[in-house]
N, CA, C and O atoms as CSV, one atom per row, in Angstrom:
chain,resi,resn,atom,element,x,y,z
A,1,UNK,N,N,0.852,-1.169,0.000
A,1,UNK,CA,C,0.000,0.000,0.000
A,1,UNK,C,C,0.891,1.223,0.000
A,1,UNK,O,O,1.740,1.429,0.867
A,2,UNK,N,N,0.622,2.106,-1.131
A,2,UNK,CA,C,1.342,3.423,-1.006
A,2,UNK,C,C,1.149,4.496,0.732
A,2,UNK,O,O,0.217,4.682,1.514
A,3,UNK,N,N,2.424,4.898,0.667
A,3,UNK,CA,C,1.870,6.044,1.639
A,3,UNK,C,C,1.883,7.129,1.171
A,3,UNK,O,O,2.178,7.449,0.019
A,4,UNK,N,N,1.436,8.034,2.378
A,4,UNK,CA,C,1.639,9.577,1.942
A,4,UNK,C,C,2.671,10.489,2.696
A,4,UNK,O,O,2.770,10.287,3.906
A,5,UNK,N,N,3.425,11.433,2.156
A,5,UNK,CA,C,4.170,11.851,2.314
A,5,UNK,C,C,3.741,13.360,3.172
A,5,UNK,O,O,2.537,13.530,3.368
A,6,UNK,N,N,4.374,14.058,3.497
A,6,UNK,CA,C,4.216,15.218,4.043
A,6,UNK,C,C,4.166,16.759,2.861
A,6,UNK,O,O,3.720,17.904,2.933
A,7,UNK,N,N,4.736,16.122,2.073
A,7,UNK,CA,C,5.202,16.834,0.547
A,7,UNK,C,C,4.582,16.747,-0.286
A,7,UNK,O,O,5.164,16.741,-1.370
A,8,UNK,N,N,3.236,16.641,-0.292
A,8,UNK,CA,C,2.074,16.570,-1.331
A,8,UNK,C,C,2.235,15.764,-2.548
A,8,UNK,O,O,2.071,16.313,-3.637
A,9,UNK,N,N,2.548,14.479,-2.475
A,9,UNK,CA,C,2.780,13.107,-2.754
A,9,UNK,C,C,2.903,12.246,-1.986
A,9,UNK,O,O,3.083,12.388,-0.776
A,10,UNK,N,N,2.792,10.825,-2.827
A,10,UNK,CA,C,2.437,9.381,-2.342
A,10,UNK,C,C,3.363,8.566,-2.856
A,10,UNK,O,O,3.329,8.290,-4.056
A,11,UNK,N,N,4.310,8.072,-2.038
A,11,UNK,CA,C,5.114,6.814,-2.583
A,11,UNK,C,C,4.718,5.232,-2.592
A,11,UNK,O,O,4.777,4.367,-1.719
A,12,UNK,N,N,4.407,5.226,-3.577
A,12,UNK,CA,C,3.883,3.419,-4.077
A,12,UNK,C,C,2.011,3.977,-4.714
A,12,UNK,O,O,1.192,4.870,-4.494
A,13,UNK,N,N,2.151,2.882,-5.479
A,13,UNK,CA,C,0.744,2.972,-5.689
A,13,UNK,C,C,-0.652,2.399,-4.700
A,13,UNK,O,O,-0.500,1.631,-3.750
A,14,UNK,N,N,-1.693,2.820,-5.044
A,14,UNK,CA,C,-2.409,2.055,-4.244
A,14,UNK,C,C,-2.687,0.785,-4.789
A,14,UNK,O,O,-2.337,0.790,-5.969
A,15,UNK,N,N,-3.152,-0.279,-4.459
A,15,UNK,CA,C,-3.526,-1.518,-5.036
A,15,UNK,C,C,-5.088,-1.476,-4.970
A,15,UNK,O,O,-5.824,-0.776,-4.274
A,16,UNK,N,N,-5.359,-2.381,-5.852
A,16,UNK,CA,C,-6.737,-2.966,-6.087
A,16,UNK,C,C,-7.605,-1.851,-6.364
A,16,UNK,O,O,-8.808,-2.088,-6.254
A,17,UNK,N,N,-7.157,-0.332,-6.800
A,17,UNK,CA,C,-7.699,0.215,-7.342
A,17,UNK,C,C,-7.600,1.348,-8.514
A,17,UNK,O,O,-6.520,1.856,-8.213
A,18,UNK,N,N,-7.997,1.962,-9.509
A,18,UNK,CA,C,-8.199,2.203,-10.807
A,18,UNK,C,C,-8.793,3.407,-10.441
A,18,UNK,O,O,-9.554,3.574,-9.488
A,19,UNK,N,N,-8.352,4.359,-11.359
A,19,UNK,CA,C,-9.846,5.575,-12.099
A,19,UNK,C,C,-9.831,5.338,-13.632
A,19,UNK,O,O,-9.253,4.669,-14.488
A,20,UNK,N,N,-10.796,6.271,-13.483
A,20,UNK,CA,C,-11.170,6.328,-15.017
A,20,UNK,C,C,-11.460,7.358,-15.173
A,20,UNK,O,O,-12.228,7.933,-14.401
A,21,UNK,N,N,-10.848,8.014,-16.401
A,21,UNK,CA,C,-11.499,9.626,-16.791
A,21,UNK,C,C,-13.064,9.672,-17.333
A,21,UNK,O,O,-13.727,8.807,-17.905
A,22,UNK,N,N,-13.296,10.622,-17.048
A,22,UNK,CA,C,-14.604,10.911,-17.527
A,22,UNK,C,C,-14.675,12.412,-18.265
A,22,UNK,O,O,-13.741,13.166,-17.994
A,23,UNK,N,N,-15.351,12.735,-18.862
A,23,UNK,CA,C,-15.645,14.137,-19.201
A,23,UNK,C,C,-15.782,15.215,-18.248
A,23,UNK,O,O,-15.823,16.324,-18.783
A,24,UNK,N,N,-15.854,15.206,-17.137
A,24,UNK,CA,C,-16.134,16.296,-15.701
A,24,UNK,C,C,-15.017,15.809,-15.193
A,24,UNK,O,O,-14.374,16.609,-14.514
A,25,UNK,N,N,-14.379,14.236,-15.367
A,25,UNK,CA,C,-13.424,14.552,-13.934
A,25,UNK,C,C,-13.052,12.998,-13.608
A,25,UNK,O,O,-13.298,12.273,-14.572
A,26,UNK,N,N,-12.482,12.272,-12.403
A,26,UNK,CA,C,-12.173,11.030,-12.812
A,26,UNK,C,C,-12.974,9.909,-11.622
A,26,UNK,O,O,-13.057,10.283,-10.452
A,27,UNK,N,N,-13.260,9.207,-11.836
A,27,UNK,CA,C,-13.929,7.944,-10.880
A,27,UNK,C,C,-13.011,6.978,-10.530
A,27,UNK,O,O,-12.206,6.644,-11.399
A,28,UNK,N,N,-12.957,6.467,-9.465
A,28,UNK,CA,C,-12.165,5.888,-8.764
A,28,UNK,C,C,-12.992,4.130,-8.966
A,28,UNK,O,O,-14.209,3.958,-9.042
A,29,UNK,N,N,-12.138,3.240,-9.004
A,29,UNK,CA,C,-13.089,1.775,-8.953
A,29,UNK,C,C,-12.205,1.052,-8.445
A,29,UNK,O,O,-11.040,1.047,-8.842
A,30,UNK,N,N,-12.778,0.133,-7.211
A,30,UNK,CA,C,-12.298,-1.327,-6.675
A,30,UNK,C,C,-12.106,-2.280,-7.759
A,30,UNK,O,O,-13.141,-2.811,-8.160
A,31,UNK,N,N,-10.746,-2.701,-8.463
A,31,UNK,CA,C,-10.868,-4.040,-8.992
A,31,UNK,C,C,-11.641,-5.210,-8.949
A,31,UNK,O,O,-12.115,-5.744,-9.952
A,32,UNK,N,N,-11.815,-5.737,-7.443
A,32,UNK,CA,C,-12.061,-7.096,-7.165
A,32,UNK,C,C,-13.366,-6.753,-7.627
A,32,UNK,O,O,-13.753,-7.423,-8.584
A,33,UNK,N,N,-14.157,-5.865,-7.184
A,33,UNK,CA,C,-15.456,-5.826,-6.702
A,33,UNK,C,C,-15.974,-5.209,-8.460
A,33,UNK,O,O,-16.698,-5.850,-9.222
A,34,UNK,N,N,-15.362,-3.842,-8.752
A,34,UNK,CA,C,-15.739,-3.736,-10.279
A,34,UNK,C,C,-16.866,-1.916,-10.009
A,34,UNK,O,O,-17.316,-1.122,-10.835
A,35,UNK,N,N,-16.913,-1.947,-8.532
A,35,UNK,CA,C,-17.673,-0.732,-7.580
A,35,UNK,C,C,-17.272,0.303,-7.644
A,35,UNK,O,O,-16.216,0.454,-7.031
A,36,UNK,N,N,-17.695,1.248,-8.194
A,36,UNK,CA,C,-17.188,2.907,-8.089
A,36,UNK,C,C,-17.440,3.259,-6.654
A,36,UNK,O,O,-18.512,3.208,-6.051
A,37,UNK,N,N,-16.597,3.522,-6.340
A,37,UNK,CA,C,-15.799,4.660,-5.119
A,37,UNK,C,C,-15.833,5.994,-4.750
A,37,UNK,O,O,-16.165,6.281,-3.600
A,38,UNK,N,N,-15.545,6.838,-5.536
A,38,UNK,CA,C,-15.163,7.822,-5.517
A,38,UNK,C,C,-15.161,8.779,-6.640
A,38,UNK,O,O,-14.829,8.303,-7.725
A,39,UNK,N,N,-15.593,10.567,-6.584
A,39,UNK,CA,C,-15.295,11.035,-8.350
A,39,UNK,C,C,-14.308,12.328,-7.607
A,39,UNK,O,O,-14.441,12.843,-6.497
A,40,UNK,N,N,-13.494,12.552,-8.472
A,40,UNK,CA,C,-12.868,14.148,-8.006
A,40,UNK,C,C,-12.833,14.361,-9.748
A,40,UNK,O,O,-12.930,13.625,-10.729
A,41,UNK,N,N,-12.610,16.020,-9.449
A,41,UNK,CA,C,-12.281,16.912,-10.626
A,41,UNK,C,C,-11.285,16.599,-10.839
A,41,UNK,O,O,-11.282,16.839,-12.046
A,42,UNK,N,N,-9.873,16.033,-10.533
A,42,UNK,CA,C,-8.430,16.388,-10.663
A,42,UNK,C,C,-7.850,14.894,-9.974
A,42,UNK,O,O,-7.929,14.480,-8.817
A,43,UNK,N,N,-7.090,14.138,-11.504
A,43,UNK,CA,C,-6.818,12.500,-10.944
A,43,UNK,C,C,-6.225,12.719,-9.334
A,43,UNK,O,O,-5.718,13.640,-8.693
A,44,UNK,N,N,-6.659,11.110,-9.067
A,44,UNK,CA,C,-6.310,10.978,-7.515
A,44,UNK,C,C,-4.729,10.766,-7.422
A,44,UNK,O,O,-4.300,10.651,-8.569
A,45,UNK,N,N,-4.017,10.701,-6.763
A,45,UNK,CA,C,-2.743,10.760,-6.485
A,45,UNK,C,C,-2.694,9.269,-5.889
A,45,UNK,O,O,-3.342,8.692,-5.016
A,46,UNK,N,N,-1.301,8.777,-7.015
A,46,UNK,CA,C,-1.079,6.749,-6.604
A,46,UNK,C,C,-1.970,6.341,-6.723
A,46,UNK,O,O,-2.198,5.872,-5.608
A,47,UNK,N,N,-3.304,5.988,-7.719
A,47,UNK,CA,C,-3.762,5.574,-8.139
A,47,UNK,C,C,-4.103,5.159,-9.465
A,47,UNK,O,O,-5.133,5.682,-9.891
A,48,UNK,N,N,-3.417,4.218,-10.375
A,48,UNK,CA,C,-3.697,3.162,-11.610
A,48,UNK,C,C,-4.386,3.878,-12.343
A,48,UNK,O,O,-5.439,4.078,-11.739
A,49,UNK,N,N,-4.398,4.487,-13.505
A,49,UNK,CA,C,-5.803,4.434,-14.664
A,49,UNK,C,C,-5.946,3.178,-15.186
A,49,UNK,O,O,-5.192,2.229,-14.972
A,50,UNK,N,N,-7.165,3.185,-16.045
A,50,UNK,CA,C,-7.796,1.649,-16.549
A,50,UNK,C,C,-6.467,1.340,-17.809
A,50,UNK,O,O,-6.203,0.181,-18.127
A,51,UNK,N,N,-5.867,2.304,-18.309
A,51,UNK,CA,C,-5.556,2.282,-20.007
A,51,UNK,C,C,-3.843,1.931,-19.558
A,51,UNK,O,O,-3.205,1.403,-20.468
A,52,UNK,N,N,-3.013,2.203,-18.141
A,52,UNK,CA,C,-1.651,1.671,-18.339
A,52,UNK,C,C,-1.267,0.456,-17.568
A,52,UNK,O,O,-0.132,0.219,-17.156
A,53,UNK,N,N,-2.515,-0.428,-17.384
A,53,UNK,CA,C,-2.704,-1.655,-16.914
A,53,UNK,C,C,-1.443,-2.323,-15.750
A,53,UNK,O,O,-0.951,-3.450,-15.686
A,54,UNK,N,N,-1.219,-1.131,-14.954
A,54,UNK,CA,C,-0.233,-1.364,-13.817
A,54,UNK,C,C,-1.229,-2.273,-12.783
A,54,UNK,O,O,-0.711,-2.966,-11.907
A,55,UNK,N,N,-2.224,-2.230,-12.901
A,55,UNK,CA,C,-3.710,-3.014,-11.702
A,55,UNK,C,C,-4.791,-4.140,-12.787
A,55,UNK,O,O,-5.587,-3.711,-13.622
A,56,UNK,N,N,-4.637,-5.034,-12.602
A,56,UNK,CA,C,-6.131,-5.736,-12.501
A,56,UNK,C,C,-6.074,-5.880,-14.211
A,56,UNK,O,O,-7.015,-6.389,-14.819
């Protein structure tokens, strides 16, 4: 599991989870499960997109 730093970054990625861009902004999804999570305006930090297949 990535952590977080004090320095507005995260060393390691998170596991078992993905975003995905969208047109407004990006969604966050659990692998195992396939469950959206989460949406922010601005990608999440150490977290996988679907398209450079570092997850799942």
């Amino acid at each position: 599991m990535g952590t977080n730093t004090s320095k507005g970054y995260r060393r390691g990625s998170v596991k078992d989870r993905t975003q995905l861009p969208t047109p407004k902004g990006f969604i966050k999804r659990m692998v195992s499960t396939g469950q959206f999570m989460d949406f922010s305006e601005k990608p999440f930090k150490g977290v996988a997109t679907e398209k450079d297949r570092r997850r799942g």
